[in-house]
C-alpha positions in Angstrom: 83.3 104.7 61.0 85.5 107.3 58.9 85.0 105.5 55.1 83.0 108.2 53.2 80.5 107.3 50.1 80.1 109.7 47.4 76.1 109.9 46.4 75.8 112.1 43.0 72.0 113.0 42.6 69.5 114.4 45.4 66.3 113.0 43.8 64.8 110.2 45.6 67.2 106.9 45.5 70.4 109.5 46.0 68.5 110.6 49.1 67.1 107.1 50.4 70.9 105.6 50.0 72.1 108.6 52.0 69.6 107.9 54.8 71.0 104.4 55.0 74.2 105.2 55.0 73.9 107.8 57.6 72.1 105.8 60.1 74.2 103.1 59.6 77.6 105.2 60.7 78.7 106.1 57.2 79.8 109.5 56.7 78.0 110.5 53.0 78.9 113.4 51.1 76.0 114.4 48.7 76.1 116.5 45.7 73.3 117.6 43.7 73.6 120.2 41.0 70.7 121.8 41.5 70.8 124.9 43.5 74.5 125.4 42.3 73.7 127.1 39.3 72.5 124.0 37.0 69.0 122.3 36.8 67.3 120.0 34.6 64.6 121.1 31.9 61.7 118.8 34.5 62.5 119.9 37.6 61.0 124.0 38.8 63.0 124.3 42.3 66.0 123.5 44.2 64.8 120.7 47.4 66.2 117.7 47.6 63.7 114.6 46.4 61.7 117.1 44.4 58.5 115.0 42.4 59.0 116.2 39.1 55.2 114.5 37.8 52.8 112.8 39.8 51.9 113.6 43.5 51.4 109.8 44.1 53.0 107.1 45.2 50.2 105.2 44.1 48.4 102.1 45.9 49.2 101.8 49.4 47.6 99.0 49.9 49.9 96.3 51.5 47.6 93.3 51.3 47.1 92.8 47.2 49.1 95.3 45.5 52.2 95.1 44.8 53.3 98.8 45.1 52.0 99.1 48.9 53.6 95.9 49.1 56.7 98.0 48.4 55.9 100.7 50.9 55.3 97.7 53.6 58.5 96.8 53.0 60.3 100.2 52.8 59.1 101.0 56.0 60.4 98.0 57.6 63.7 99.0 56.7 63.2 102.7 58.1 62.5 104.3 54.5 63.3 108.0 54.8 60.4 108.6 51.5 58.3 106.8 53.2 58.4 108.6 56.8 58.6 111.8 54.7 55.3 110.6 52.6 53.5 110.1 56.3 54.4 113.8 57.1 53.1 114.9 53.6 50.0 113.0 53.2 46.6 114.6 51.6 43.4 112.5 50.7 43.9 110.5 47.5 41.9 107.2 48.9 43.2 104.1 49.1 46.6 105.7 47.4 49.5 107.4 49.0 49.8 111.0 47.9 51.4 113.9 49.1 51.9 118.0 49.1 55.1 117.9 47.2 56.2 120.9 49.1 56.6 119.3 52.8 57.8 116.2 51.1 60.6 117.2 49.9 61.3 119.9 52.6 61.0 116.5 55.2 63.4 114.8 53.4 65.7 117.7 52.9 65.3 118.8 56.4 66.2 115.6 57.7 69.7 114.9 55.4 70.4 118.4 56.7 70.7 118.4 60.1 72.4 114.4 60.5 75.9 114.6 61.6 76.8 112.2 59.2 75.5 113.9 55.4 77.5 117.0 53.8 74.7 118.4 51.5 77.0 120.4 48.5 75.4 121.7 45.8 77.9 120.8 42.7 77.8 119.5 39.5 79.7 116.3 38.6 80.8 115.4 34.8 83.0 112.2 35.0 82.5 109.7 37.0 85.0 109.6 40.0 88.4 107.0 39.5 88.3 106.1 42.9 86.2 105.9 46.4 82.7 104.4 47.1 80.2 106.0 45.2 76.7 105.7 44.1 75.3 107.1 41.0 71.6 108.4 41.2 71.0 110.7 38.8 67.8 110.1 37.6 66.4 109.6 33.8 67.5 113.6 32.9 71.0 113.0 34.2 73.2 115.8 32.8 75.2 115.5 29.7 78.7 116.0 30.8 78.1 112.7 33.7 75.7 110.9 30.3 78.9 111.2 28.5 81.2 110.0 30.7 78.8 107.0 32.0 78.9 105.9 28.4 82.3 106.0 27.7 82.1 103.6 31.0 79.6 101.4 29.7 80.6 101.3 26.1 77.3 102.6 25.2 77.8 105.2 22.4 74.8 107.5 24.1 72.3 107.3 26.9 69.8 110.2 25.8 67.3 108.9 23.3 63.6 108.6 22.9 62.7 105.4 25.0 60.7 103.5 23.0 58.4 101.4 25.3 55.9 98.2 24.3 53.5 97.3 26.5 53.5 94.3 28.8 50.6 91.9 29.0 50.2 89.3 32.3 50.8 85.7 30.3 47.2 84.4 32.6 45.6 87.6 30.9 45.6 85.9 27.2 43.2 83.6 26.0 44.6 80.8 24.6 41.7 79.7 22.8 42.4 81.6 20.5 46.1 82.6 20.9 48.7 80.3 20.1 52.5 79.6 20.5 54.5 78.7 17.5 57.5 81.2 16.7 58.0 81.4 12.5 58.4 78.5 10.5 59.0 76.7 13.4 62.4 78.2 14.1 64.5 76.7 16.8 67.4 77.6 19.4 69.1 76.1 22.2 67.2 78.5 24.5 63.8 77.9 22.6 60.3 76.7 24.7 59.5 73.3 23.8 56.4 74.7 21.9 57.8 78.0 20.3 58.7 81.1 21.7 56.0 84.0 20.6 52.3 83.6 21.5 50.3 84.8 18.1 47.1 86.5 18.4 45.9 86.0 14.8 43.5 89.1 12.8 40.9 88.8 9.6 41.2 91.3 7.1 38.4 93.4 8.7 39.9 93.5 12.0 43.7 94.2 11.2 41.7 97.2 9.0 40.0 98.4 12.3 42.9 97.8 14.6 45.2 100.3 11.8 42.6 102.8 11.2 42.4 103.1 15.9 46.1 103.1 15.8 45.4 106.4 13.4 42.7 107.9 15.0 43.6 107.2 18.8 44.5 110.3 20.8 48.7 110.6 20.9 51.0 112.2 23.4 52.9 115.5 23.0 56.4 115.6 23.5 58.0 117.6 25.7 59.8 120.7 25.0 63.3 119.6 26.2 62.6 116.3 24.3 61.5 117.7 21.0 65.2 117.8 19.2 66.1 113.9 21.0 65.6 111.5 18.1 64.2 107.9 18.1 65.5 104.9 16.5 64.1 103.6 13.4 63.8 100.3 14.9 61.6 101.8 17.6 59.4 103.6 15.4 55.9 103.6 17.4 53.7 101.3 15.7 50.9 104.3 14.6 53.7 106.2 12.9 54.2 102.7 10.8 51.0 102.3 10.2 50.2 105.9 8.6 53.3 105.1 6.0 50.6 102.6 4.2 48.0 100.0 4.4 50.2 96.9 4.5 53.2 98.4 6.2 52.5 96.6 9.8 51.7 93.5 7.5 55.5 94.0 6.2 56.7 94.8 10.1 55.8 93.5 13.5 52.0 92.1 12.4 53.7 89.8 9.3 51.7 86.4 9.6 54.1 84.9 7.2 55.1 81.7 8.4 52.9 81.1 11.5 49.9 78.3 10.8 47.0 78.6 13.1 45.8 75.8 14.6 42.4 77.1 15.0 42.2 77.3 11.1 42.8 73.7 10.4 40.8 72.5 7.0 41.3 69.4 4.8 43.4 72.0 1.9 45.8 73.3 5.2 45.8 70.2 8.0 48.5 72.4 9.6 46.0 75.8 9.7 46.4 79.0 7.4 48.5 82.3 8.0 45.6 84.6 9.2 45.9 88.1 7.8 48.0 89.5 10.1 49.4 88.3 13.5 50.2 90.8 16.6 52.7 88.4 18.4 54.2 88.8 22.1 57.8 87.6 23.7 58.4 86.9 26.8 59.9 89.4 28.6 60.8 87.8 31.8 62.4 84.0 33.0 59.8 83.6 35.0 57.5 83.5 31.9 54.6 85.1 33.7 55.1 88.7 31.6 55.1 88.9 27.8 55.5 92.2 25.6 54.0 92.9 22.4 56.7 92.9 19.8 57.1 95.9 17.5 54.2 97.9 19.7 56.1 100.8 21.1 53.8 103.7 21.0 52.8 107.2 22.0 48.9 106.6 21.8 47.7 107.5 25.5 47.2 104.8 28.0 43.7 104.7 27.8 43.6 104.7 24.3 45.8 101.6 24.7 43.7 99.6 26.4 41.0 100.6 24.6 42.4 99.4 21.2 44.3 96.6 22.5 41.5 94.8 23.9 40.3 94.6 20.6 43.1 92.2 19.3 42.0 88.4 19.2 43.2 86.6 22.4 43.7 90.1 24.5 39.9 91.1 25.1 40.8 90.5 28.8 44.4 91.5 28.8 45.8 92.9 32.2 49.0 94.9 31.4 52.0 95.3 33.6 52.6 97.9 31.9 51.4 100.3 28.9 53.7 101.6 25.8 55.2 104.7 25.6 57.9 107.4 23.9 59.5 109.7 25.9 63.3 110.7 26.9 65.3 108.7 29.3 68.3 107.8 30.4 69.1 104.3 31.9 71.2 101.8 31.8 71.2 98.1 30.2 71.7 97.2 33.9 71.3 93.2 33.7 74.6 93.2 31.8 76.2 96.3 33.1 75.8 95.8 37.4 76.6 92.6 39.2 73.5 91.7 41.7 75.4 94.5 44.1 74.3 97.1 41.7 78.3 97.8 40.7 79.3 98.4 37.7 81.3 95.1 36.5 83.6 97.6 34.4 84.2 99.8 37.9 83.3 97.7 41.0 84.0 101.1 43.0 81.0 102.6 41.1 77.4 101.7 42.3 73.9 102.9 40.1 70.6 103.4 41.6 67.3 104.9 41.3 65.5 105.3 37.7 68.8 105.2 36.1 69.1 101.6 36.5 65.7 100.6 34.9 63.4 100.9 37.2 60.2 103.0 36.7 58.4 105.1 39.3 58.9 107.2 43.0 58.8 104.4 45.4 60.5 101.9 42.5 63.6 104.4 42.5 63.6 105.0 45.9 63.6 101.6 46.8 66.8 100.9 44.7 67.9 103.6 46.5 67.5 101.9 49.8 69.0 99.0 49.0 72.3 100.5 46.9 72.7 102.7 50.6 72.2 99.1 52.2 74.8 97.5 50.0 77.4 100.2 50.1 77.0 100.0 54.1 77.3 96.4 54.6 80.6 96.0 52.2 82.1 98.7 54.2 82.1 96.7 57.3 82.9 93.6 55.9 79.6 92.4 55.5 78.3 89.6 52.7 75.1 91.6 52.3 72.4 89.0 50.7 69.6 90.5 49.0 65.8 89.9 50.3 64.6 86.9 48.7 62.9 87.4 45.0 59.5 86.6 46.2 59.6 90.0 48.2 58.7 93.4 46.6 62.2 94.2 47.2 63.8 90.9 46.1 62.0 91.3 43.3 62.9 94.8 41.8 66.6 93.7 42.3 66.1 90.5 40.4 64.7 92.4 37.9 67.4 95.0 37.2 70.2 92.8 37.8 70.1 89.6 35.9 66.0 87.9 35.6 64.7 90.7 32.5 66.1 89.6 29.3 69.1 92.0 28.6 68.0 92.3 24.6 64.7 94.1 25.6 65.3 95.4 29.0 63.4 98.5 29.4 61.9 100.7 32.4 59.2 98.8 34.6 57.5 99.3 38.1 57.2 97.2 40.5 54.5 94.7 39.6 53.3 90.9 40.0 54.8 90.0 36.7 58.2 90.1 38.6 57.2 87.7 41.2 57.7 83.9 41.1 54.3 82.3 41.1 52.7 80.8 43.7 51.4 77.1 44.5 49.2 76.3 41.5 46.4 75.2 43.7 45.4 78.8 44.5 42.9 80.3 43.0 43.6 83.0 40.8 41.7 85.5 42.4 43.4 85.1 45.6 47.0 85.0 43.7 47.6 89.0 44.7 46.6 87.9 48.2 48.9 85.4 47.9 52.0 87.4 46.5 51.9 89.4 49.7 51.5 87.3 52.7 54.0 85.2 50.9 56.5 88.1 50.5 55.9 89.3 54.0 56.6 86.2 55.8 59.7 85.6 54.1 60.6 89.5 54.4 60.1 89.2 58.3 62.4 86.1 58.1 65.1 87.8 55.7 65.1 90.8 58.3 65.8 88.1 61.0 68.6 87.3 59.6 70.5 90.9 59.2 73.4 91.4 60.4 73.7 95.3 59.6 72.8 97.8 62.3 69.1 98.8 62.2 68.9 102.5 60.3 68.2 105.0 63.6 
């Protein structure tokens, strides 16, 4: 083949969608800025798929976990990260971690010398008018490229603080005590039957405890680059509410006007009484199997989160998908931006992957990585490339970004269980994980049956 893609970003989807592409016959011309006279605030050299955090790629354990489901799956497909991750592996038990050095100097090495990658270190502030190209730029993407994705997207910035609730597993909550009913009974067209929040209600005493650990629970710093980024005041983290007064989560996302409990019911209110206050949760995915706590975007550390959260009514056994947060990011609104090709509907020429699509973590961007390199390959050839099926890792991650989160509260997310369909409701819940992944791998041995593309080399 002669067609050429354009991948902007080295990090570790720009470099996974390159190694596709390569091995597939597709000449790629990578740029990365770094080592060309620009850099970004996280990152201390100049490698291509340099980990800018964490060592890990966390669980690689392919037979209840969803992540090393992930990595089962990668390596199916001839993952680049992952063969680089084998080469770099030190002790970290049952997880996957690696000497970030010989990680990245595998990967680099090995875009480097195929005859089919131009490496050039350049910096690149618009997005091109023309030509294949994939965008993966990562969450620090520089603000010349920032700008001119918005002006794309119609977004009037993508550098903010991300303000992050957490995510509870909807089996998690006790609904013994919980209860759905969304305020005064208020009704849409895309309304549950029921309601649409699930209300965990709090006494006096215990919305007073739950404020004063919201005060006294140990915060994260910001980072130097993100100190002068504002947040919204709509995503105000819920501790920074609650030290502006007593009753100000009572005016904000705990109100209990509005909501009866069921679980209150007397002769003088048949219908049960507002409690004091009410922490409610949305669901955050069709599915309905992931719900986030409204109004709780935080910088309290994860294991203060837990901590406190466990001591709401209904979440004493909570399992989170994932845990709050406030930090700088860059990422698009993908499930109404990309089609399920991971184009941009506004510039079909113009494919996103990695963390600036949504997704959250190494192996999650790299993964989008693999399959944007997968797409781009297949539509050069003529190919109607058809995604692995949702109840994959894989299938999953896509479904996620591109059209099953609900666009008015998509945030960042890792891979995860949550994503998943469920399966039959006759097995037992602690075999479910089990289940999730000898599901996903039969149907991810038949999907790969069916491929048409050319194996990666």
């Amino acid at each position: 083949m002669t067609k050429q893609v354009h991948i902007i970003g080295g990090g570790l989807a720009g470099s996974e969608a390159a190694w596709q592409l390569a091995n597939r016959g597709v000449k790629v011309r990578l740029s990365e800025m770094r080592g060309g006279g620009d850099s970004t605030p996280a990152h201390q050299g100049t490698g291509l798929a340099e980990l800018v955090c964490s060592n890990s790629f966390r669980s690689d354990d392919d037979t209840s976990n969803a992540v090393g489901l992930l990595h089962h799956e990668m390596r199916r497909l001839g993952s680049l990260v992952m063969r680089a991750a084998a080469e770099a592996q030190v002790p970290a038990g049952s997880a996957l971690a690696v000497d970030r050095d010989v990680f990245s100097a595998h990967v680099e090495r090995a875009l480097a010398q195929h005859p089919n990658v131009e490496i050039v270190r350049e910096r690149i502030d618009a997005l091109p008018a023309d030509g294949m190209t994939i965008v993966a730029t990562g969450p620090l993407t520089a603000a010349a490229l920032a700008g001119s994705i918005g002006r794309a997207t119609g977004a009037d910035s993508l550098a903010f603080f991300d303000a992050i609730a957490p995510i509870v597993y909807r089996d998690s909550i006790d609904m013994d005590v919980c209860w759905i009913q969304s305020r005064w009974d208020k009704r849409t067209d895309a309304s549950n039957e029921e309601g649409d929040y699930i209300n965990c209600p709090m006494t006096r005493d215990q919305y007073l405890a739950f404020r004063q650990g919201l005060l006294d629970g140990e915060k994260t710093e910001f980072k130097e680059w993100e100190a002068n980024t504002p947040y919204f005041e709509g995503c105000m983290p819920v501790e920074v509410m609650a030290a502006r007064g007593k009753d100000t989560l009572r005016f904000g996302p705990m109100k209990p006007v509005g909501l009866d409990n069921p679980r209150d019911v007397t002769p003088e209110f048949p219908q049960g009484r507002w409690p004091y206050a009410v922490v409610q949760l949305r669901q955050d995915n069709k599915l309905g199997t992931l719900w986030n706590m409204v109004g709780f975007q935080t910088k309290l550390k994860h294991g203060a989160q837990v901590e406190l959260f466990r001591t709401i009514p209904g979440l004493e056994n909570a399992e989170f998908a994932r845990l709050g947060g406030l930090h700088r990011n860059t990422f698009l609104n993908s499930p109404i931006l990309l089609d399920r090709q991971l184009r941009l509907k506004s510039a079909r020429h113009v494919r996103f992957a990695g963390q600036i699509t949504g997704c959250e973590g190494y192996v999650e961007s790299s993964a989008v990585g693999l399959m944007a390199g997968m797409m781009a390959a297949a539509e050069l050839m003529g190919e109607d490339w058809t995604g692995p099926p949702r109840t994959t890792a894989l299938g999953a991650l896509l479904s996620h970004i591109t059209g099953d989160a609900e666009a008015a509260s998509y945030q960042p997310m890792n891979i995860n269980f949550g994503l998943f369909p469920m399966p039959d409701e006759d097995v037992k819940k602690k075999l479910r994980k089990q289940a999730y992944t000898q599901r996903a791998k039969r149907d991810m041995a038949e999907w790969l049956g069916r491929q048409r593309l050319p194996e990666p080399a």
